[in-house]
C-alpha positions as CSV (number, residue, x, y, z in Angstrom):
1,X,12.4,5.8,2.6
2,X,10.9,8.8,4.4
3,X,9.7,11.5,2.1
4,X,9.9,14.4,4.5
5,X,14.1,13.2,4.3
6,X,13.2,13.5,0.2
7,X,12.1,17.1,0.7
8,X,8.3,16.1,-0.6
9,X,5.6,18.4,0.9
10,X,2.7,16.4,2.2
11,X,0.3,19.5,2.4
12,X,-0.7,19.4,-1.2
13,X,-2.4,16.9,-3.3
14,X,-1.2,15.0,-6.3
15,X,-1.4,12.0,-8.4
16,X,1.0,9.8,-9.5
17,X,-0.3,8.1,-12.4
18,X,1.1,4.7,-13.0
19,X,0.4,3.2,-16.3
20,X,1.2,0.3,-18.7
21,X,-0.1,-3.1,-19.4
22,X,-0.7,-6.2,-17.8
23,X,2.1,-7.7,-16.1
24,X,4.0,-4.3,-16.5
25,X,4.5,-4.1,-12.6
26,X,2.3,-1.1,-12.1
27,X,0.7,-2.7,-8.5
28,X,4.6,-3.4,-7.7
29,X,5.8,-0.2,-7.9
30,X,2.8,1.5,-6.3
31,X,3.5,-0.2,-3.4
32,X,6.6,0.7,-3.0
33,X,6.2,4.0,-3.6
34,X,2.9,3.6,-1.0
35,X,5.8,2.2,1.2
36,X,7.9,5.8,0.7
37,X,5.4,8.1,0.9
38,X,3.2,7.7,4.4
39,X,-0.6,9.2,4.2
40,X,-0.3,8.2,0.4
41,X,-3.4,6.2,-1.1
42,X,-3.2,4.1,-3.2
43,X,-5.8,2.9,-5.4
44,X,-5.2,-0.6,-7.6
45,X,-7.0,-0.6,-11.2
46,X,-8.5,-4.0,-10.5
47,X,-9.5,-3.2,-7.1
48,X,-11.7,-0.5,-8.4
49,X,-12.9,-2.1,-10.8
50,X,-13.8,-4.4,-8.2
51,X,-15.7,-1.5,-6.3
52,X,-16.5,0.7,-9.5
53,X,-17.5,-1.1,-12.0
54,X,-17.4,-5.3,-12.5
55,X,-21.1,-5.6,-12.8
56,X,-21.8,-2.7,-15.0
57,X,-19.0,-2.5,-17.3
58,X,-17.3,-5.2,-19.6
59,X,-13.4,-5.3,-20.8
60,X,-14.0,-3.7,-24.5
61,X,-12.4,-0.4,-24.8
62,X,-15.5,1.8,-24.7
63,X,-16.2,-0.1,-21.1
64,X,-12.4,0.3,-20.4
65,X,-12.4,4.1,-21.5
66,X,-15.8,5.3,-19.4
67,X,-14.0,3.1,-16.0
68,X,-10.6,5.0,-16.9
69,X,-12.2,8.5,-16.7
70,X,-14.0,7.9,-13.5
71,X,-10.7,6.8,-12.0
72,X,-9.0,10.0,-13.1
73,X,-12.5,11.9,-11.6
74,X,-12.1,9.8,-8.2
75,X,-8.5,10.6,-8.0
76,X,-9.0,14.4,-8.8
77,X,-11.7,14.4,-6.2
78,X,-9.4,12.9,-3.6
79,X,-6.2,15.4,-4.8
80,X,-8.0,18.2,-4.6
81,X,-8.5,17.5,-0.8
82,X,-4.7,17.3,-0.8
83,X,-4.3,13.2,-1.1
84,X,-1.5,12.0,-2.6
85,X,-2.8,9.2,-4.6
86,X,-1.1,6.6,-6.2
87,X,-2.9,4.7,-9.0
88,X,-2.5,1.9,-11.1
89,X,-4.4,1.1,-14.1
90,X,-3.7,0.3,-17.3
91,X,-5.9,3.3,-19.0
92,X,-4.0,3.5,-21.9
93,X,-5.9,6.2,-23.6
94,X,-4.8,9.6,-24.6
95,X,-8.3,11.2,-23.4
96,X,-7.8,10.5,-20.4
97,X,-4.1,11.1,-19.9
98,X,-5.1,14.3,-21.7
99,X,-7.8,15.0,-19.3
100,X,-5.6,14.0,-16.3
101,X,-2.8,17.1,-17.8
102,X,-5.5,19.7,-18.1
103,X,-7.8,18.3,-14.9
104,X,-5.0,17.3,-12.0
105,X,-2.9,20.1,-10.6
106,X,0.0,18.0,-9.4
107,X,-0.3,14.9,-11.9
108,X,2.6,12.4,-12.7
109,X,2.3,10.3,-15.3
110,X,4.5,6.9,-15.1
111,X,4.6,4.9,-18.2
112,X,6.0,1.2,-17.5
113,X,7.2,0.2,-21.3
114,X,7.3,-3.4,-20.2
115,X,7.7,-6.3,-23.7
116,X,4.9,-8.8,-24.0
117,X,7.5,-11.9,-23.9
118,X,8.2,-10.4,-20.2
119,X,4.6,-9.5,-19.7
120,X,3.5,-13.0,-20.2
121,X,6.5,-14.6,-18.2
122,X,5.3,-12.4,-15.2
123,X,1.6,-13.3,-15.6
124,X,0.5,-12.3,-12.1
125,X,-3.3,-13.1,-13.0
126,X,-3.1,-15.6,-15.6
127,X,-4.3,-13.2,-18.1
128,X,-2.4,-14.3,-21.1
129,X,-2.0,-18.4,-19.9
130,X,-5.9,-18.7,-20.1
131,X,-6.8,-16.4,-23.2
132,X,-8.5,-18.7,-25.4
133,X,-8.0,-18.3,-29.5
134,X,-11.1,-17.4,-30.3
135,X,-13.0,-16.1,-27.1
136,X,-13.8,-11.9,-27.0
137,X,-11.6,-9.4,-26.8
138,X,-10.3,-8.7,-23.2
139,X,-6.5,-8.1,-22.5
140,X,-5.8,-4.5,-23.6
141,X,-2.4,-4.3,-26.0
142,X,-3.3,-8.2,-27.7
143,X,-6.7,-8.1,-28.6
144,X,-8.1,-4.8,-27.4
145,X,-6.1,-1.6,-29.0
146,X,-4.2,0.8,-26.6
147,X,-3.2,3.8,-26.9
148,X,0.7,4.2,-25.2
149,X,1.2,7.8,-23.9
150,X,2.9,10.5,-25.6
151,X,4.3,12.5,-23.4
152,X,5.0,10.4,-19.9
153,X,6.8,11.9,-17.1
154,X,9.0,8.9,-16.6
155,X,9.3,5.7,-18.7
156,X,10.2,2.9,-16.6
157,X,11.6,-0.6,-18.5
158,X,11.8,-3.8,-16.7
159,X,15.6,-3.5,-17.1
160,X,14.8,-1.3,-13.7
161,X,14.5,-2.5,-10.3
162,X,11.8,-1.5,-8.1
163,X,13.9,0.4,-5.8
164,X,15.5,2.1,-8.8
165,X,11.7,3.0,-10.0
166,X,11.0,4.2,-6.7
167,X,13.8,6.0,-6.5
168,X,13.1,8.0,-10.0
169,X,9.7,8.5,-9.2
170,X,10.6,10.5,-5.4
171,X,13.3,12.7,-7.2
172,X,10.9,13.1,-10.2
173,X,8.3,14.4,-7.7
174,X,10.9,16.7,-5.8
175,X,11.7,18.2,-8.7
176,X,8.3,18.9,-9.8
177,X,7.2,20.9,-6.0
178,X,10.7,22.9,-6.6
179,X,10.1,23.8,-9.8
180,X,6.2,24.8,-8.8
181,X,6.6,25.2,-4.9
């Protein structure tokens, strides 16, 4: 899909947001929409962890939470040099979706509202399969608390294809630079 055919301006920054828990198809759909919108970047939650934060943060929510607000700071930085950046993370926290409202001009907050039963069919990591009974707390919504968003832009079910996702978040954004542009 090209976005200039969309009617998305390029010349501004933005952030689409793209939240939910493992196995919710965050990575999936920021592909795609990586796929739609050329020049877009796209940063994976596990991949900057990877860069960010593996060796000096652990998977409890105060580790979670501190890693979360740097990824909102890093994608700021990046918007505000007019990026489009497409992360996805599970940062299920109203702080920082709250500081991403009040922080990121062009922010868009996706919310994939995904069942566990689903979640664990999926299982692209194993997460859930290899959770042993009694080990520490790790996988955010079964043994570490989330906080679900309040207010998302878009809520996005797995009763949606990708393609349809993509599709809501594009017109989503078009309708956002109208109503601001």
């Amino acid at each position: 899909m090209d976005s200039t055919q969309e009617g998305l301006s390029m010349d501004q920054g933005r952030v689409i947001w793209l939240t939910g828990l493992s196995g919710a198809g965050k990575t999936t759909l920021a592909k795609a929409l990586q796929q739609a919108l050329p020049g877009s970047l796209l940063l994976d939650g596990d991949a900057l962890r990877s860069v960010l934060g593996s060796s000096q943060t652990g998977f409890d929510r105060e580790s979670r939470l501190a890693l979360a607000l740097t990824y909102a700071r890093l994608c700021k930085l990046l918007a505000d040099q007019g990026a489009t950046v497409i992360t996805a993370t599970i940062s299920l926290f109203h702080a920082v979706h709250a500081w991403n409202r009040e922080n990121i001009h062009n922010y868009l907050e996706i919310f994939l509202d995904v069942p566990e039963n689903i979640r664990r069919q999926r299982d692209p990591k194993g997460l859930y399969a290899t959770q042993p009974q009694n080990s520490k707390p790790s996988i955010a919504g079964i043994d570490v608390a989330v906080e679900f968003p309040l207010q998302p832009d878009i809520c996005i079910t797995h009763h949606v294809s990708v393609q349809d996702a993509c599709s809501l978040v594009l017109k989503k954004l078009t309708e956002c630079e109208r109503r601001d542009g």
